[in-house]
N, C-alpha and C positions, 0 to 999 in steps of 0.2 A: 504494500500500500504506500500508496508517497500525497504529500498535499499538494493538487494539480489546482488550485486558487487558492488566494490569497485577497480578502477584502477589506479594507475600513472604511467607516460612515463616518466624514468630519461632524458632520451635524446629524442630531437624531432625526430620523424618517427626510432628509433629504435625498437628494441620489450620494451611493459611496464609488468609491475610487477603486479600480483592481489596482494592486500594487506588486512588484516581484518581489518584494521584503519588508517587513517594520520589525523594528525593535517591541523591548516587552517590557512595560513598566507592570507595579502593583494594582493599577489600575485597566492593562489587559493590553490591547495593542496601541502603541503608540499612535497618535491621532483618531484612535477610534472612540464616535462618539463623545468629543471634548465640550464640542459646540452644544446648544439647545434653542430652539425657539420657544417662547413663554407667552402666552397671554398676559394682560396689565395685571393680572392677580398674582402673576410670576407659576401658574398654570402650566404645563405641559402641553404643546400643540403635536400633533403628529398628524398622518396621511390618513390617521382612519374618519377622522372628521374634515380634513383639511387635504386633499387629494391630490392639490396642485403644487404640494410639498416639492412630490416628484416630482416636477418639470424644475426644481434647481439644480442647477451643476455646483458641485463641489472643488474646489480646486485647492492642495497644500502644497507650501515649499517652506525654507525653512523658518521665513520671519511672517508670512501672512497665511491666513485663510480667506479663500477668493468664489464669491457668490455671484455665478451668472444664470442668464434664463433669456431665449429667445426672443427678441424684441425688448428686453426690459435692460439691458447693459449689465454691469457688476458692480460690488461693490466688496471692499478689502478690508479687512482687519485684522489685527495684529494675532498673532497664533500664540503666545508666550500668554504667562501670565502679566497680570502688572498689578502689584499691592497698593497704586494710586485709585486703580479704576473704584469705579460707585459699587457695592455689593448690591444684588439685590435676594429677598428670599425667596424659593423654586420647589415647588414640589414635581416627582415622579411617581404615578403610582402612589404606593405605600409610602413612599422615603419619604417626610415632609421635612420643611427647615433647612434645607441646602442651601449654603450660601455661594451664591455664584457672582463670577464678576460679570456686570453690563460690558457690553462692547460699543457701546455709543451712540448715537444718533442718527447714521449715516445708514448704517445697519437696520437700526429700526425701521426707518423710513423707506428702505428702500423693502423690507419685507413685507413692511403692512402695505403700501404701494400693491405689490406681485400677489398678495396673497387674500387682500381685502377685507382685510380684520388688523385691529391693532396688535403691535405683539412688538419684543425685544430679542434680540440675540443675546444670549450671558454665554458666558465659557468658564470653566474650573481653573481655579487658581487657588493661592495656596492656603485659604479659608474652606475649602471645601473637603467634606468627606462623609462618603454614602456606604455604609456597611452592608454585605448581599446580605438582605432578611427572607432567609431560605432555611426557617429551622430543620434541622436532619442534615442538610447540604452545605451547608456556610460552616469555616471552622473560623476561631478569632485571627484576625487579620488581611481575612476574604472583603475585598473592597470592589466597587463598581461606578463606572462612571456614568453616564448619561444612558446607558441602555435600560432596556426594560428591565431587567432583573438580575441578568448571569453578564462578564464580561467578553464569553467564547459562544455562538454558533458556530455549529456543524456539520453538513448536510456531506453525503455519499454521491460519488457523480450517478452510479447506479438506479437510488431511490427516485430520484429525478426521473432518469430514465423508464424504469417503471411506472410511475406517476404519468410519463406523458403517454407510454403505451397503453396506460388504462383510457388514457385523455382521447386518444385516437379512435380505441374501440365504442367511445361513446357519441364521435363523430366531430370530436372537439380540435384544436389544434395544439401542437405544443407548448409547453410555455418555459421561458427561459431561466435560469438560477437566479436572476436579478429578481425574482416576485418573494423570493423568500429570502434575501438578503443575509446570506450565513457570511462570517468572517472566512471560516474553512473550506475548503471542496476536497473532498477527500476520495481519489481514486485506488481500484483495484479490490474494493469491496462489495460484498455483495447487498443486495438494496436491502437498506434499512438496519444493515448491520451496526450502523452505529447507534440505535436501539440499547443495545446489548452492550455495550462498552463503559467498565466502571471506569477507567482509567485510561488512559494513551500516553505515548510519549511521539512528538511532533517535533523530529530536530531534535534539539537537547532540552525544548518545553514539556513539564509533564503536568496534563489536565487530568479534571476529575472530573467526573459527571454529574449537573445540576439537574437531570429531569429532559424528559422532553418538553420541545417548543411546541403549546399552543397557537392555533393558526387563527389571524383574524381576518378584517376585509380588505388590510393592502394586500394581501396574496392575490386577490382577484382585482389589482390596481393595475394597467400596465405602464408599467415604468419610466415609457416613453413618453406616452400620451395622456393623463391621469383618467382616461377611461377607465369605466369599472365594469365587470359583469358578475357571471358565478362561480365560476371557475376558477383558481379549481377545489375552493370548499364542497362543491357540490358534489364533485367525485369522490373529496379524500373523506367525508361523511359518509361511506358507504362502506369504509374498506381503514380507517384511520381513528375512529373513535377512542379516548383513554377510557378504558374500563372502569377505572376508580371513579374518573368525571365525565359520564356522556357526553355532558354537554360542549367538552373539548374536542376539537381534533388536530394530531398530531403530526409534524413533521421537523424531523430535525432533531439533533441533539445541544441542549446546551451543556457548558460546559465551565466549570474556575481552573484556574491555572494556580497547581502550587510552586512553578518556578515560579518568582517575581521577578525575574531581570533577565533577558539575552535578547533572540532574536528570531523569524521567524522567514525562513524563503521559499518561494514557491518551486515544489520540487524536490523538500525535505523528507526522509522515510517517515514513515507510521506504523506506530507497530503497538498492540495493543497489552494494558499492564494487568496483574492482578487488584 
């Protein structure tokens, strides 16, 4: 098995970047997920309410983060932290009380512009820190940035693959890894084998298994065009249900990383731990 992608999302639920490497801080892949869009309550916006998410480009180098979108130009902002900027308070989910830094006015404006709701960009800086609240899967020191929950998805090129072949017998068409936005793409396994996987070692990273990923209605977002339809929750209800939670359905593994430090390239072996 070797990892045949390699993704991070600067900002949550906008478009992410395929990369051939990132480093690995305690917070999971370097540039993954730093950024957030917030509503004025310092709220969490993502694509399930906010669709047109997806139609922003991401862009990272080493001093900026660079936000573009057909017809609407860019706009830039600094990628580091800065202990001057204004904190404001953020909730995810569960996490509430996060302190994140604003990224300014320029930002703002040009989001609530593109996006037609008001809202701000904050980024993590060194005020901030969100503990994974995963009891049974979090040990002390398990930390998480902007994502939903876990710092690693997972997805199998295989599971994919199967997914579209059930897609096809139902007269559907395929659809491509970007709908379910894994950090991982892990080739040479069979579908859904990373189900089953307590443990991995990826390179000289070793993760541990937080659970499977819950599928919501970005999956059925396409990524290009914020269209929406059913697909492919409607498939994977039929064939993907968590037993424990009906009302879930599964795809994907997530995943904590107990290195906290190296680095990650696409093309590394995988090989799976006790």
């Amino acid at each position: 098995m070797h990892l045949a992608g390699l993704f991070i999302y600067p900002v949550k639920s906008l478009r992410g970047c395929a990369v051939a490497e990132a480093g690995v801080d305690e917070l999971g892949l370097a540039g993954d997920r730093r950024f957030l869009v917030v509503d004025e309550a310092g709220r969490f916006l993502t694509q399930r309410t906010l669709p047109r998410m997806a139609l922003i480009d991401t862009a990272l180098d080493d001093v900026a983060l660079t936000l573009s979108a057909d017809g609407a130009g860019s706009v830039a902002v600094p990628r580091a932290g800065d202990p001057a900027a204004p904190l404001r308070t953020v909730s995810v989910w569960k996490s509430e009380g996060l302190l994140a830094e604003d990224c300014g006015d320029a930002a703002a404006v040009w989001l609530s512009a593109f996006l037609g709701q008001a809202c701000r960009l904050v980024r993590i800086g060194g005020k901030f820190l969100r503990p994974v609240l995963k009891p049974g899967r979090a040990r002390p020191g398990d930390v998480v940035g902007f994502a939903d929950a876990y710092p690693f998805l997972a997805i199998g090129e295989a599971s994919l693959a199967d997914l579209n072949a059930r897609l096809a017998a139902r007269g559907g068409r395929a659809l491509p890894m970007d709908r379910f936005r894994p950090n991982l793409v892990i080739a040479g396994a069979p579908a859904y084998a990373e189900d089953g996987w307590p443990r991995i070692q990826v390179g000289g990273i070793v993760l541990r298994a937080g659970g499977p990923c819950a599928r919501c209605i970005v999956t059925a977002t396409d990524q290009r065009t914020a269209e929406r339809g059913q697909e492919p929750l409607r498939t994977l209800a039929t064939y993907r249900r968590d037993a424990a939670k009906p009302a879930d359905v599964n795809f994907g593994q997530n995943f904590l990383h107990e290195t906290k430090a190296g680095a990650l390239r696409r093309g590394d072996p995988v090989r799976v731990l006790a």
